[in-house]
Residue frames as a rotation matrix with the C-alpha (Angstrom) as fourth column:
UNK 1
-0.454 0.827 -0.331 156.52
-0.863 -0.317 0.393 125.93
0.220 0.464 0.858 90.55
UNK 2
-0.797 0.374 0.474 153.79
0.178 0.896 -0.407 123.44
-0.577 -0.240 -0.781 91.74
UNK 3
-0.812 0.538 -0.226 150.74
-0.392 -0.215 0.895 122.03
0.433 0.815 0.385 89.83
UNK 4
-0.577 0.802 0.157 147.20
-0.275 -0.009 -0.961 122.08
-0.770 -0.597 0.226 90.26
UNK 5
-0.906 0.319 -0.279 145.00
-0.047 0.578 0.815 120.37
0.421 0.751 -0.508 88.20
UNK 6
-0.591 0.660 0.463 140.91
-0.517 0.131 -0.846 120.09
-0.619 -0.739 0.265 88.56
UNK 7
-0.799 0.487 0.353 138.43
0.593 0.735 0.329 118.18
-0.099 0.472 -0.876 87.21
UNK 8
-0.882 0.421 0.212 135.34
-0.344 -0.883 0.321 120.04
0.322 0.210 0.923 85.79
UNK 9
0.048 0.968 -0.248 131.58
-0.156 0.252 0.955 118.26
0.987 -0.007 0.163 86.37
UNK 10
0.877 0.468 -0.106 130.57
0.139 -0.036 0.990 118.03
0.459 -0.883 -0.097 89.86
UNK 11
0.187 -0.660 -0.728 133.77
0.980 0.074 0.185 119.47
-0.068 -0.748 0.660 91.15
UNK 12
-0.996 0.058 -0.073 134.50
-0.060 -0.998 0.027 123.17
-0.071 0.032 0.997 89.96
UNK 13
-0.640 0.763 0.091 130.69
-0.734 -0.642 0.221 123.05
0.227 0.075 0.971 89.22
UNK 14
-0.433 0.776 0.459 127.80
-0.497 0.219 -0.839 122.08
-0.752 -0.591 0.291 91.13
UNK 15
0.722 0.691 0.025 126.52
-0.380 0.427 -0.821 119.72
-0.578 0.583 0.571 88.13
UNK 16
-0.319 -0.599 0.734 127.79
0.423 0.603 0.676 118.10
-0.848 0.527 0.061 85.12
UNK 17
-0.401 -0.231 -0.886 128.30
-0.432 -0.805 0.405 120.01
-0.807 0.546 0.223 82.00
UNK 18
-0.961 -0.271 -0.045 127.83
-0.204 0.594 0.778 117.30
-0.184 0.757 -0.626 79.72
UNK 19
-0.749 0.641 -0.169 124.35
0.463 0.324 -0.825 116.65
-0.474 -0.696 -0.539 81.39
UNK 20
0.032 0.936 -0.349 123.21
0.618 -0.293 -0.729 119.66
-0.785 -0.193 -0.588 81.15
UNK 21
-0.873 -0.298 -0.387 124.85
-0.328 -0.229 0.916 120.45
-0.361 0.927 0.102 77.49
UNK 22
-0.753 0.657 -0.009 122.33
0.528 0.613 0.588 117.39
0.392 0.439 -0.809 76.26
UNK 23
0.002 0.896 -0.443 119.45
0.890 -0.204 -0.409 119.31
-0.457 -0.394 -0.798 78.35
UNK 24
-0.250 0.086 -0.964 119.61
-0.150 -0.987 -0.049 122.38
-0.957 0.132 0.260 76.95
UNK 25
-0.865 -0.185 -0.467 119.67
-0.496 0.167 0.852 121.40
-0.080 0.968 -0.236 73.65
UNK 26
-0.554 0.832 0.044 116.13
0.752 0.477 0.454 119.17
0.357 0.285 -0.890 74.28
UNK 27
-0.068 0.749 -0.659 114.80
0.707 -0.430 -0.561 122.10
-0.704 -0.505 -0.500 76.22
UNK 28
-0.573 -0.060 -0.817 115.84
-0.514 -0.750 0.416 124.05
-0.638 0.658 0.399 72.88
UNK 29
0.604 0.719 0.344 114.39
-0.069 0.477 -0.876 121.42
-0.794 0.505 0.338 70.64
UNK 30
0.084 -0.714 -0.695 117.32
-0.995 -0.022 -0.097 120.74
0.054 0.700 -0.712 68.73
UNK 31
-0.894 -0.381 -0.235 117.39
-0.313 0.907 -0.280 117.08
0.320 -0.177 -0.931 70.24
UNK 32
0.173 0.903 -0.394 114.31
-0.327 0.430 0.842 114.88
0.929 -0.017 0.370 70.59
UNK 33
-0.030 0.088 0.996 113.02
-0.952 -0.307 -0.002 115.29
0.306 -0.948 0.093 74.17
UNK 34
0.815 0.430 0.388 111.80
-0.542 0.802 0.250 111.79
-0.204 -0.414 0.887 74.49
UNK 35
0.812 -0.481 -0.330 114.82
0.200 0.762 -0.616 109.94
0.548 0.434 0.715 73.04
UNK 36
-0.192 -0.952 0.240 117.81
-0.331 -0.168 -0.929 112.12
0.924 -0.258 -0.283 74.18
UNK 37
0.225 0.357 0.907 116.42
-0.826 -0.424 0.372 112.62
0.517 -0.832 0.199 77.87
UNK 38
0.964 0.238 0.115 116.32
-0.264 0.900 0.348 108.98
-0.021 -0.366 0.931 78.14
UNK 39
0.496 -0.863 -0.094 120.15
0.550 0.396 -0.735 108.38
0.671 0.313 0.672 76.82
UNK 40
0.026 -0.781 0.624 121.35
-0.296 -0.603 -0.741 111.26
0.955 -0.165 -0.247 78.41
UNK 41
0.366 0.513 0.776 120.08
-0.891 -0.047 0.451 109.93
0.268 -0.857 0.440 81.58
UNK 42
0.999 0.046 0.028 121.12
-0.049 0.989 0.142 106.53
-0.022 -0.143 0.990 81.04
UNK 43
0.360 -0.908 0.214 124.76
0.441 -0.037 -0.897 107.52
0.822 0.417 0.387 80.24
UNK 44
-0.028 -0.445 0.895 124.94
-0.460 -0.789 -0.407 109.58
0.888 -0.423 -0.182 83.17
UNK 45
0.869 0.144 0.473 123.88
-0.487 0.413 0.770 106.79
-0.084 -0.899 0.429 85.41
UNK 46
0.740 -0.662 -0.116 126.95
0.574 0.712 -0.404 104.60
0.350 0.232 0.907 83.71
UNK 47
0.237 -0.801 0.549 129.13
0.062 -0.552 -0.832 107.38
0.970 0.231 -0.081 84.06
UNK 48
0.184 0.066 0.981 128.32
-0.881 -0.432 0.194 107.50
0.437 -0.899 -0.022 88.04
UNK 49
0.898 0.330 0.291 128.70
-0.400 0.887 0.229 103.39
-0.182 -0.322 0.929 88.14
UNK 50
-0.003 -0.997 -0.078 132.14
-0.773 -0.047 0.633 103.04
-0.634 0.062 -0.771 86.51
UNK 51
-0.310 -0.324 0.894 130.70
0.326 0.847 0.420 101.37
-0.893 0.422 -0.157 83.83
UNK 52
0.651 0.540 -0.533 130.48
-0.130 -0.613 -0.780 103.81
-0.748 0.577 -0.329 80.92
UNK 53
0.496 -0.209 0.843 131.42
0.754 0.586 -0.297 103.22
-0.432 0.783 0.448 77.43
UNK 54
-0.240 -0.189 -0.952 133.32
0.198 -0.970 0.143 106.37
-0.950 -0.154 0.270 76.57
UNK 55
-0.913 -0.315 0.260 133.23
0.208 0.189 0.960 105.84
-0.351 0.930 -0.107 72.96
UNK 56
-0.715 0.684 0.143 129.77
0.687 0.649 0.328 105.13
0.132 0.333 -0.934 72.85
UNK 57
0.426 0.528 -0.735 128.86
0.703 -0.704 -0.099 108.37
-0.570 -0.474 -0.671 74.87
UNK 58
-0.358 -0.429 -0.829 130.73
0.057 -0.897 0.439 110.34
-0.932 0.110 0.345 72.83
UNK 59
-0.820 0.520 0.240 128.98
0.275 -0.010 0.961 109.36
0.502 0.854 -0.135 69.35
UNK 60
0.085 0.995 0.058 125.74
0.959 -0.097 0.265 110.44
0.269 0.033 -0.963 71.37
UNK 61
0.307 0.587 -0.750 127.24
0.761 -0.624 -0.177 113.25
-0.572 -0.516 -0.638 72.87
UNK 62
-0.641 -0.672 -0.371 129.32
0.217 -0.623 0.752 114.78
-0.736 0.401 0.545 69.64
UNK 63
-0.521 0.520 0.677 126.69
0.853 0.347 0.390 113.97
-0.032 0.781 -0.624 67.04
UNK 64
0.752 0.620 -0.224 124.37
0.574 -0.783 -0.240 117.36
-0.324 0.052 -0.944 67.78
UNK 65
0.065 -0.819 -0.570 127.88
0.023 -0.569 0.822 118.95
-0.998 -0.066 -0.018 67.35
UNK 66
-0.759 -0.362 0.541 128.24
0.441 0.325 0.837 117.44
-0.479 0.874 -0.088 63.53
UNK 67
-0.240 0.617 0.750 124.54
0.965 0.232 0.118 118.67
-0.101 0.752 -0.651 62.33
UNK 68
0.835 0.102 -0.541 124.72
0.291 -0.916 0.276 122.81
-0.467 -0.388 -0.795 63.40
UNK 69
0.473 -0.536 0.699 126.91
0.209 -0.703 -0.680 125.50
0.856 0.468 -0.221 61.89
UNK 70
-0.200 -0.221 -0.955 129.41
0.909 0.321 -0.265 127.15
0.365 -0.921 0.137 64.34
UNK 71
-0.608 0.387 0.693 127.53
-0.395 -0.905 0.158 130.21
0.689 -0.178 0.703 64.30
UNK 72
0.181 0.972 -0.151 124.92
-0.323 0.204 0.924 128.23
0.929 -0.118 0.351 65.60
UNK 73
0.308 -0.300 -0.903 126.72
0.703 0.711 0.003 126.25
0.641 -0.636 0.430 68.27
UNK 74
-0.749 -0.602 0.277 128.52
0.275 -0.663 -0.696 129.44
0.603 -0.445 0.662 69.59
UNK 75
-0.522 0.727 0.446 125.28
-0.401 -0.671 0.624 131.23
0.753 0.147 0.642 69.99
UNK 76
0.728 0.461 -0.507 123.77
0.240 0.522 0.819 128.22
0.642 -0.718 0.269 72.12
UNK 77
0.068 -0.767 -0.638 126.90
0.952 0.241 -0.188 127.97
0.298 -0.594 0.747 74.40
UNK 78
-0.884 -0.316 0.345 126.72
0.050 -0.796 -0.603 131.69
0.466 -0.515 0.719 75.20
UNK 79
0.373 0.926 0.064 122.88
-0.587 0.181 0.789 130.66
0.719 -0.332 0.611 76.23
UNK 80
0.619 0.391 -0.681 123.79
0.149 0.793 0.591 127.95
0.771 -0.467 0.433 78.02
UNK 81
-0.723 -0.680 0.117 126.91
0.185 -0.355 -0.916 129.87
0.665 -0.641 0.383 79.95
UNK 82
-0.677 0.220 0.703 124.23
-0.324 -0.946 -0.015 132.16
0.661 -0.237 0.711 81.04
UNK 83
0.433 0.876 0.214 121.10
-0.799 0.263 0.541 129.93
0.417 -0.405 0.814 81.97
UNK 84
0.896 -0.027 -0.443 123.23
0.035 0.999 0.011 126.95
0.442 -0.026 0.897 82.92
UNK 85
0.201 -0.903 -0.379 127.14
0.635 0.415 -0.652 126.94
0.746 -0.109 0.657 84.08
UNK 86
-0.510 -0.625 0.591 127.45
-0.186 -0.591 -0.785 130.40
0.840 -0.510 0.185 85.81
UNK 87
0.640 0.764 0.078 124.64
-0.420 0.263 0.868 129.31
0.643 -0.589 0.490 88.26
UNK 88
0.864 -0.380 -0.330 126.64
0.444 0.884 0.145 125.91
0.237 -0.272 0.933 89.11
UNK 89
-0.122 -0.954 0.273 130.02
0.286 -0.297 -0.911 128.18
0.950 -0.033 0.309 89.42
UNK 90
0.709 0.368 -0.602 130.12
0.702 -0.285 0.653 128.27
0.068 -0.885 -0.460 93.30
UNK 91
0.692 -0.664 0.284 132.42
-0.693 -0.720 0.005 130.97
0.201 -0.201 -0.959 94.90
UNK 92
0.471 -0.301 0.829 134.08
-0.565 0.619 0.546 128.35
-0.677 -0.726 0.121 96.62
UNK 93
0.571 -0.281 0.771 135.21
0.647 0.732 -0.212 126.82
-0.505 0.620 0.601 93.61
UNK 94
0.670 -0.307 0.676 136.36
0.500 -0.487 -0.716 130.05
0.549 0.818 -0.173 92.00
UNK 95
0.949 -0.161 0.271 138.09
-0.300 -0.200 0.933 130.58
-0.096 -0.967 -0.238 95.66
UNK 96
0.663 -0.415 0.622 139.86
0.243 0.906 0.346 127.55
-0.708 -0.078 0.702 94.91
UNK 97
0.762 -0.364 0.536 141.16
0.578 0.009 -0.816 128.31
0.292 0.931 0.217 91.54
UNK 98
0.580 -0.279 0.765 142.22
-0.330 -0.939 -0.091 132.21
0.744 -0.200 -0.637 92.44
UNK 99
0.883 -0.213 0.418 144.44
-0.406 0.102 0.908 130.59
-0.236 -0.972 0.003 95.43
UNK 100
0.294 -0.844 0.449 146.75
0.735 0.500 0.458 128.37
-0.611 0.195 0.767 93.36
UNK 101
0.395 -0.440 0.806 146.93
0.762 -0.334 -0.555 130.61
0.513 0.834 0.203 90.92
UNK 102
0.922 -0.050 0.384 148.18
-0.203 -0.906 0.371 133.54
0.329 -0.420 -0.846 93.44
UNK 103
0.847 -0.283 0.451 150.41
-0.257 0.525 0.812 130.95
-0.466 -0.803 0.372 94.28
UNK 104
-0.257 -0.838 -0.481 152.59
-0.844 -0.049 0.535 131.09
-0.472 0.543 -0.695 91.25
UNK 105
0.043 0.096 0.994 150.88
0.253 0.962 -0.104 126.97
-0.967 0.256 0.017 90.39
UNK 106
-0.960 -0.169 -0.225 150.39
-0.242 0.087 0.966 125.90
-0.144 0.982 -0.124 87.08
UNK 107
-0.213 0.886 0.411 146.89
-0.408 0.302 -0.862 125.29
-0.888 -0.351 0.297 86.32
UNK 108
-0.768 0.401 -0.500 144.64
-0.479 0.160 0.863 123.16
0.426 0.902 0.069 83.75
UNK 109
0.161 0.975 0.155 141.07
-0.912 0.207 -0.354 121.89
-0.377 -0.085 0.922 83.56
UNK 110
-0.828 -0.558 0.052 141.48
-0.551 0.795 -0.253 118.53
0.100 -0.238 -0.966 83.23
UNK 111
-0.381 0.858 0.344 138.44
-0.550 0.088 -0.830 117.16
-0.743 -0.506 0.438 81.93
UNK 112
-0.610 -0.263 0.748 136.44
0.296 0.800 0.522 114.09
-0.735 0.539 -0.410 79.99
UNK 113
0.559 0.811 0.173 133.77
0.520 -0.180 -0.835 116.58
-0.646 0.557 -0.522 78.23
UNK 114
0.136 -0.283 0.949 134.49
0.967 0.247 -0.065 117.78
-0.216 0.927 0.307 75.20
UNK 115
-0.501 -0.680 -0.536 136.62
0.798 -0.603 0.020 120.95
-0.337 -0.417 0.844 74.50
UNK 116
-0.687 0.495 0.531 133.80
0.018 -0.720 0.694 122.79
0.726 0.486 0.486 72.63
UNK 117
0.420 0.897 -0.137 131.39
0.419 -0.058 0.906 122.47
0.805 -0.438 -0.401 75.67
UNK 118
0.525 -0.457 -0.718 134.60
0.756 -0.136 0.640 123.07
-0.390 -0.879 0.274 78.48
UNK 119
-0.448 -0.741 0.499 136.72
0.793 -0.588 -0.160 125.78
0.412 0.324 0.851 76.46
UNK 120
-0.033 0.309 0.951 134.24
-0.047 -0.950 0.307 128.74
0.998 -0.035 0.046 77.41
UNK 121
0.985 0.166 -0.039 133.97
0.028 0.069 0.997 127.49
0.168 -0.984 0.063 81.44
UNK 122
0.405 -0.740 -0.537 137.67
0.847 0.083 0.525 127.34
-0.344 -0.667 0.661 81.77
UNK 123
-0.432 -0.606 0.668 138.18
0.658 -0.718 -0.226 130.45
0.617 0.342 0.709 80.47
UNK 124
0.578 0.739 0.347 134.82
0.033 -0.445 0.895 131.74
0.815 -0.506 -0.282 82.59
UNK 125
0.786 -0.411 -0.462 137.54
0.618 0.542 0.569 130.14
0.016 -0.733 0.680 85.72
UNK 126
0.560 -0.820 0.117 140.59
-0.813 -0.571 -0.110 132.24
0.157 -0.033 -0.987 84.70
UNK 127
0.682 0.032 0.731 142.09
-0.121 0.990 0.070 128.60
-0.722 -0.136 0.679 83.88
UNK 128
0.073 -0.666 -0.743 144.72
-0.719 -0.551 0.423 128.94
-0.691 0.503 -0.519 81.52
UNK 129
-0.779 -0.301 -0.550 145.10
-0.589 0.655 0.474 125.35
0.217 0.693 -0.687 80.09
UNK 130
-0.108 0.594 0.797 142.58
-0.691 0.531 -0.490 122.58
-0.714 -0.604 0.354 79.31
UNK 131
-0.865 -0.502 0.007 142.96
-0.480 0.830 0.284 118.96
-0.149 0.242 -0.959 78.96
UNK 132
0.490 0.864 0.115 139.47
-0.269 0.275 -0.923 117.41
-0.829 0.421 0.367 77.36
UNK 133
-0.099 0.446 0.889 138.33
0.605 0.737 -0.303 115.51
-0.790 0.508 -0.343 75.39
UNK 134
-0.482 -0.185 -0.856 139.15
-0.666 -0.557 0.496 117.26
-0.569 0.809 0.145 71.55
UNK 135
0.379 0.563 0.734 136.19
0.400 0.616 -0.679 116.44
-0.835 0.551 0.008 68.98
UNK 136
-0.616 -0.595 0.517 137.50
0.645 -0.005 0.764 116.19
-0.452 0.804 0.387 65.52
UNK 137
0.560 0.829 -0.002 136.84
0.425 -0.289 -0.858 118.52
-0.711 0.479 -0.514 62.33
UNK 138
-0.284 -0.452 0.846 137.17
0.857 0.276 0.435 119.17
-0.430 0.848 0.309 59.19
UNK 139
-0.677 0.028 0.735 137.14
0.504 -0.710 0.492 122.60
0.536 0.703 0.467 57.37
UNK 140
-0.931 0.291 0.219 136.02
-0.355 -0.588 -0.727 124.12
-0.083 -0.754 0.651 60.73
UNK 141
0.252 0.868 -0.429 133.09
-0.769 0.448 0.455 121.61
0.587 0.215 0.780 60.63
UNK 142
-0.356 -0.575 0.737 132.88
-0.908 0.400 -0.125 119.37
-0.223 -0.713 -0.665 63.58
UNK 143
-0.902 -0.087 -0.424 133.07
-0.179 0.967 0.183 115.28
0.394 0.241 -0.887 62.64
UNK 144
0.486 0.805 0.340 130.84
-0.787 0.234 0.571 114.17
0.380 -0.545 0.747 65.45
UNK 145
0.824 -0.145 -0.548 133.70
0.315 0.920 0.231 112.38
0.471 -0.363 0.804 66.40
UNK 146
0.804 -0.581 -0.122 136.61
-0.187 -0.443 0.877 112.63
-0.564 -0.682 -0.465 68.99
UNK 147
0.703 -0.707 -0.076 140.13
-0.530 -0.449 -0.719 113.80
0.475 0.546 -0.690 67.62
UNK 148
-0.452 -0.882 0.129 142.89
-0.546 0.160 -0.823 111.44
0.705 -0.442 -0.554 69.55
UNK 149
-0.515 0.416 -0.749 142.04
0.828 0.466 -0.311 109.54
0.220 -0.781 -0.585 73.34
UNK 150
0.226 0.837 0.499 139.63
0.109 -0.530 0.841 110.66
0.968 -0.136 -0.211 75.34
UNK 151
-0.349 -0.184 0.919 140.07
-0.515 -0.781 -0.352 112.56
0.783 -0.596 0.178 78.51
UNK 152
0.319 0.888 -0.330 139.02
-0.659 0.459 0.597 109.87
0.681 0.027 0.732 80.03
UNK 153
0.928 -0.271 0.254 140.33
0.067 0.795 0.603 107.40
-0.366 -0.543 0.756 83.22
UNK 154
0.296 -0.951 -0.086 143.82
0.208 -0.023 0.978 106.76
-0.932 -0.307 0.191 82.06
UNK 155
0.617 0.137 0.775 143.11
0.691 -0.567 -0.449 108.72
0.378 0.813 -0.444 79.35
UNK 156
0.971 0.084 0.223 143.43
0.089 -0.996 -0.016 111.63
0.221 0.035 -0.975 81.37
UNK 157
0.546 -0.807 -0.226 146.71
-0.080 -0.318 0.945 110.77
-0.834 -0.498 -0.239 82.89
UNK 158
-0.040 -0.646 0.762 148.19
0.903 0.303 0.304 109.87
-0.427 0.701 0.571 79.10
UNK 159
0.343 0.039 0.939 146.95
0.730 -0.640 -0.240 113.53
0.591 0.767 -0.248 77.84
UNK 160
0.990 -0.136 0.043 148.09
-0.141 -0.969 0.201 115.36
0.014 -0.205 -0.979 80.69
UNK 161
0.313 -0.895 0.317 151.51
0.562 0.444 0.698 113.65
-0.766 -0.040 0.642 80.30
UNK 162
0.208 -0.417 0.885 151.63
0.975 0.156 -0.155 114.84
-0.074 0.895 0.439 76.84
UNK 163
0.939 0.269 0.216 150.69
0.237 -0.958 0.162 118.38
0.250 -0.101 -0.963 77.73
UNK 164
0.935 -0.339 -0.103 153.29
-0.022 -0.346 0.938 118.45
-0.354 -0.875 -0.331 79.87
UNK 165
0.273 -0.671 0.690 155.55
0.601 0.679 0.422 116.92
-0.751 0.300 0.588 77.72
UNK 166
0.510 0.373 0.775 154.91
0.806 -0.521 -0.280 119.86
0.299 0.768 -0.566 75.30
UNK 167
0.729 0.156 0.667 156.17
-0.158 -0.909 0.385 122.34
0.666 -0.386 -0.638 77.28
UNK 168
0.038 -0.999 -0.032 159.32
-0.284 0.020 -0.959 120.57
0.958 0.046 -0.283 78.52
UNK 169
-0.552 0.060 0.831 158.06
-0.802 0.236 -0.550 118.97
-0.229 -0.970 -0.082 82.07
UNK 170
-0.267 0.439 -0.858 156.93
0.329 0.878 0.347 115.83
0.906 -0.189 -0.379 83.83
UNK 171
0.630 0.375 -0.680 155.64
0.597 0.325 0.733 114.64
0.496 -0.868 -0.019 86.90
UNK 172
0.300 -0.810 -0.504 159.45
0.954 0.237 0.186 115.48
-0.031 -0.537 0.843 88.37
UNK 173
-0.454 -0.696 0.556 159.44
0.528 -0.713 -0.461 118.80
0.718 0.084 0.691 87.85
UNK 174
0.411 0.754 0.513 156.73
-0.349 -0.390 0.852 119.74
0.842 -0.529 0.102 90.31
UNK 175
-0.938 -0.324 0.123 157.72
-0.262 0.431 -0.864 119.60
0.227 -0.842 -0.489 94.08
UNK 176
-0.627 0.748 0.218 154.07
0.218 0.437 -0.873 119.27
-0.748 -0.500 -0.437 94.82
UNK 177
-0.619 0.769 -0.163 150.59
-0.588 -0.315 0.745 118.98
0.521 0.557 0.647 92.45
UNK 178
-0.666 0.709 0.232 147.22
-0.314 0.015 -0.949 118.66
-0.677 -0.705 0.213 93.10
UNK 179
-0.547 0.732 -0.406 144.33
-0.222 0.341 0.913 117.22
0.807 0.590 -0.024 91.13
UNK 180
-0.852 0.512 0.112 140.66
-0.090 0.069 -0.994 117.60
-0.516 -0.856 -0.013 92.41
UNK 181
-0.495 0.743 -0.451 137.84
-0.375 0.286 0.882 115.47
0.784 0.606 0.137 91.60
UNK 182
-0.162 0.665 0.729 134.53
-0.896 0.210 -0.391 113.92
-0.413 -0.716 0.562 92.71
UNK 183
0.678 0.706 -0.205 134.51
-0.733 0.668 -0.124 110.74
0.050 0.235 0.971 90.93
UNK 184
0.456 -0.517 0.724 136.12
-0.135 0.764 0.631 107.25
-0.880 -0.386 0.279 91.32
UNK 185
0.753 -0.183 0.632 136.79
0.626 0.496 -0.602 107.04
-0.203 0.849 0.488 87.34
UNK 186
0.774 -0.628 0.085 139.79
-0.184 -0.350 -0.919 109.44
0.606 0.695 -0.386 88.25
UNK 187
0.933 -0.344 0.105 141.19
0.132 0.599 0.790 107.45
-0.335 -0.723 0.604 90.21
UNK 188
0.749 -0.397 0.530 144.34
0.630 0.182 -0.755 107.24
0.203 0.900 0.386 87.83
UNK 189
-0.076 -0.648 0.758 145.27
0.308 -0.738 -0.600 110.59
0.948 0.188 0.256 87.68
UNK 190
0.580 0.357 0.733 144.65
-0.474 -0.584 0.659 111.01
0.663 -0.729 -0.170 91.65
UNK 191
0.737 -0.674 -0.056 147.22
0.374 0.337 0.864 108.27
-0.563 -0.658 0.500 92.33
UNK 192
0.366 -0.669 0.647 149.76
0.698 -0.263 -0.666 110.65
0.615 0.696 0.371 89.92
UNK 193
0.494 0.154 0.856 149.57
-0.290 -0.899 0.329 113.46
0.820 -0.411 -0.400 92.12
UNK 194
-0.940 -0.276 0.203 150.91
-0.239 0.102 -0.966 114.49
0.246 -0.956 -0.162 95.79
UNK 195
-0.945 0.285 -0.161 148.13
-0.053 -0.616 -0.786 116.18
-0.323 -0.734 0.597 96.79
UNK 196
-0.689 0.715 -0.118 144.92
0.054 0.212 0.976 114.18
0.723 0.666 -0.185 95.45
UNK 197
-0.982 0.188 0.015 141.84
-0.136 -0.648 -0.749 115.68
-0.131 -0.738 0.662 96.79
UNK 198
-0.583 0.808 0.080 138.08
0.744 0.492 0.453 114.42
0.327 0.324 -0.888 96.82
UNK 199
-0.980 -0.087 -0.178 135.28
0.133 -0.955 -0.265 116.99
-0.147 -0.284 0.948 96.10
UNK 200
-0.262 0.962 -0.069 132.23
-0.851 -0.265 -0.453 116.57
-0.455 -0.060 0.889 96.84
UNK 201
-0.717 -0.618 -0.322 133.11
-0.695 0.671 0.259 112.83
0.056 0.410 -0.910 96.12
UNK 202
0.147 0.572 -0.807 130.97
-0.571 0.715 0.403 109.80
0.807 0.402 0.432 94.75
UNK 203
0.903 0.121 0.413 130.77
-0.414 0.507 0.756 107.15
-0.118 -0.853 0.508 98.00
UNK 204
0.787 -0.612 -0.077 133.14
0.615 0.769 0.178 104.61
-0.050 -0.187 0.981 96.30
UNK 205
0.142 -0.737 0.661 135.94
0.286 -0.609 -0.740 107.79
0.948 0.294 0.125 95.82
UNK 206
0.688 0.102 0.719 134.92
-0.627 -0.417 0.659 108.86
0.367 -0.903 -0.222 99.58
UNK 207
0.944 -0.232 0.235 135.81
0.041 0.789 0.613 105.38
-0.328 -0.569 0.754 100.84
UNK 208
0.292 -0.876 0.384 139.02
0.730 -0.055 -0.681 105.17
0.618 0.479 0.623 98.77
UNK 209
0.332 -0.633 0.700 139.87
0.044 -0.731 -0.681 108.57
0.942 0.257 -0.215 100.32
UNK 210
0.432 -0.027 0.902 139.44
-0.876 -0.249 0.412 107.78
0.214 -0.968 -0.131 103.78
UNK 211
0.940 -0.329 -0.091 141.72
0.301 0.925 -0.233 104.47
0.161 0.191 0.968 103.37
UNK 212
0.398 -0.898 0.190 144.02
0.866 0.299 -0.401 106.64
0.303 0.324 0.896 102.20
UNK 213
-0.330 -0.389 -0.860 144.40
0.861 -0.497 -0.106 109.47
-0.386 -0.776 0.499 103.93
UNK 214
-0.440 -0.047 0.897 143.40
0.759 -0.553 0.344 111.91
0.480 0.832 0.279 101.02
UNK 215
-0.460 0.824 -0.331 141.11
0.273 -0.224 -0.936 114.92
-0.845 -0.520 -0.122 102.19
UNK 216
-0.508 0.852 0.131 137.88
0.817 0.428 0.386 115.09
0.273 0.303 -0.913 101.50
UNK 217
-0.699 0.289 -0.654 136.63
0.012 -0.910 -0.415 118.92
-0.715 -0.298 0.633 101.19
UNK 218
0.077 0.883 0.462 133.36
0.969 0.042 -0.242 120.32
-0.233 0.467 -0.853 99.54
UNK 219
-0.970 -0.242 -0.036 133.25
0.188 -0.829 0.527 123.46
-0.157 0.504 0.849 97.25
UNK 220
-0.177 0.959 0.223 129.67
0.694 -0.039 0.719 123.47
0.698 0.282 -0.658 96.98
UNK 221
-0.510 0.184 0.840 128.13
-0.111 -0.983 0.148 127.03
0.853 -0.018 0.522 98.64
């Protein structure tokens, strides 16, 4: 058995979930257009610079999560599947998936947004497991805060360790795994892997891959 492992925002999907989580919500009017727009924007530039606070994004980006029923949340998130995520779901990405998995791999999403915004897209994927970012709650009432580390840089390689670890495997039981991403902040978990793969990759992740031999393929339609 080999693993496969992807990353979710601009790699399985043509955008960034998180992004366009916060947009939907101001284009609903649940979040103040003029404030969020501006944060979400600014966070998303940090997040592309490698110099994002994770902590700090995640009190802006759990916090709509804490003030809504989950009737209410559900209800958006099947909106926003619809008008938002399947769009961004290229074939080519769902190409990708349907290949390892034919292959007998293991698979998981492997991702730093948050498991109430990524649980319905990796199931949309035919993804079986997914590693994210887990916001906390209390009497089925989410905190507005994250539950454990965040999915995050060497976050991600400490939670998919544990996964694994759950389930009676490491690194060593895999003759080969894969992990595909477009950004430099998984750098980490892309020097864990055989088979680390840049997708549709930020410049400073490009460069990095052509150093190192990695390839450097695009899933985008």
């Amino acid at each position: 058995m080999n693993l496969a492992l992807f990353d979710l925002d601009n790699t399985l999907l043509a955008g960034d979930s998180d992004f366009e989580w916060a947009q939907f919500l101001i284009a609903k009017g649940v979040l103040d257009a003029e404030l969020h727009a501006a944060m979400n924007e600014e966070f998303f530039r940090q997040y592309k610079d490698g110099t994002l606070d994770i902590h700090a994004f995640l009190d802006f980006q759990l916090a709509p999560l804490a003030r809504h029923t989950r009737c209410e949340l559900d209800a958006w998130h099947a909106e926003f599947m619809t008008t938002r995520i399947r769009p961004i779901i290229t074939a080519a990405a769902r190409q990708r998936v349907a290949q390892h998995a034919a292959n007998g791999d293991l698979l998981a999403m492997v991702t730093a947004t948050n498991s109430f915004v990524t649980g319905p897209i990796c199931r949309e994927l035919g993804i079986p497991h997914l590693v994210a970012t887990i916001p906390a709650q209390a009497e089925g009432v989410f905190s507005g805060q994250p539950r454990g580390l965040p999915a995050f840089r060497e976050g991600k390689v400490a939670r998919v360790e544990a996964w694994l670890e759950s389930m009676g495997l490491w690194w060593g039981s895999f003759a080969q795994s894969w992990f595909y991403s477009d950004s430099h902040n998984d750098l980490p978990l892309l020097e864990k892997v055989t088979h680390p793969v840049a997708v549709d990759a930020d410049d400073t992740l490009i460069n990095i891959a052509t150093t190192r031999g990695w390839p450097s393929i695009s899933l985008r339609d």
